[in-house]
C-alpha positions in Angstrom: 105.8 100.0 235.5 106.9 103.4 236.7 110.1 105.0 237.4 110.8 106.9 240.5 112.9 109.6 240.5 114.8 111.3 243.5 116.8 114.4 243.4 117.4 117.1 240.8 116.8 115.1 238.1 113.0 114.6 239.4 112.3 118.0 240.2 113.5 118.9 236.3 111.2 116.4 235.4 108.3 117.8 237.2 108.4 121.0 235.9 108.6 119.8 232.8 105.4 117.4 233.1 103.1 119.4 235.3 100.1 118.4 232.9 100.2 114.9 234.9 98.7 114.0 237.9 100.6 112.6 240.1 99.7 108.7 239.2 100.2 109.7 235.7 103.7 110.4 236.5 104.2 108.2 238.5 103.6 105.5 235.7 104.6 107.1 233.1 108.3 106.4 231.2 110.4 108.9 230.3 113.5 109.1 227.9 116.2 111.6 227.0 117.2 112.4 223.6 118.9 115.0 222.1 118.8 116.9 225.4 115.3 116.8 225.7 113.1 114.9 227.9 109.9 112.9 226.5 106.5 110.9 228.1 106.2 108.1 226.7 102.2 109.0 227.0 103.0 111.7 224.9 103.9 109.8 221.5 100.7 109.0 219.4 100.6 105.3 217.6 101.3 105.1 214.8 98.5 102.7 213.2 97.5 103.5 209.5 96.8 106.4 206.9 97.9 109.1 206.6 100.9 107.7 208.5 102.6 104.9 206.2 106.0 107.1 206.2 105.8 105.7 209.9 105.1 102.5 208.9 107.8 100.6 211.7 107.7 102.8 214.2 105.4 102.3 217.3 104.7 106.2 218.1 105.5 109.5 216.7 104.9 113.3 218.6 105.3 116.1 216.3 107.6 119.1 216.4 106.3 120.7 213.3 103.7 120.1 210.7 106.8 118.5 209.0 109.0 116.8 211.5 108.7 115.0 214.5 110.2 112.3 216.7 109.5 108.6 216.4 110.3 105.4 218.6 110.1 101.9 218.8 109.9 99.3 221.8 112.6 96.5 222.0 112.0 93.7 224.1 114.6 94.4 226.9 112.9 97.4 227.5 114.7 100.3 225.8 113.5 102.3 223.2 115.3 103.4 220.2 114.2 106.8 218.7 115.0 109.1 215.8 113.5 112.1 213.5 111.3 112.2 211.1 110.4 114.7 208.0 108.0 114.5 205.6 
């Protein structure tokens, strides 16, 4: 379930991601928000303690010990995301 990318905007992505192989990218997804790309691979699930603030959410990646992003799947296959702070 991977998305290809051709161009610029593949190359910018790339760069970005050079910690994955080339499967890795190849299958992972990838979102823009705010201006900033994310991995879907990145985002850790959000599960129990110490987490309930998260409670709804299906992953979170932190930006600080305080703040973070978060995201949830919908069934037509877009995500929605926001910020968190605790």
């Amino acid at each position: 379930m991977g998305m290809y990318f051709w161009g610029s905007l593949r190359q910018e992505l790339l760069s970005q991601f050079d910690y994955l192989s080339v499967d890795d990218f190849l299958s992972t997804e990838f979102f823009k928000y705010k201006g900033y790309w994310y991995a879907v691979t990145d985002f850790i699930r959000v599960i129990a303690a110490p987490h309930e603030h998260l409670y709804g959410w299906d992953g979170y990646v932190s930006d600080s010990y305080f703040s973070g992003v978060v995201m949830k799947y919908c069934y037509d296959g877009t995500v929605i995301v926001g910020r968190y702070c605790s």
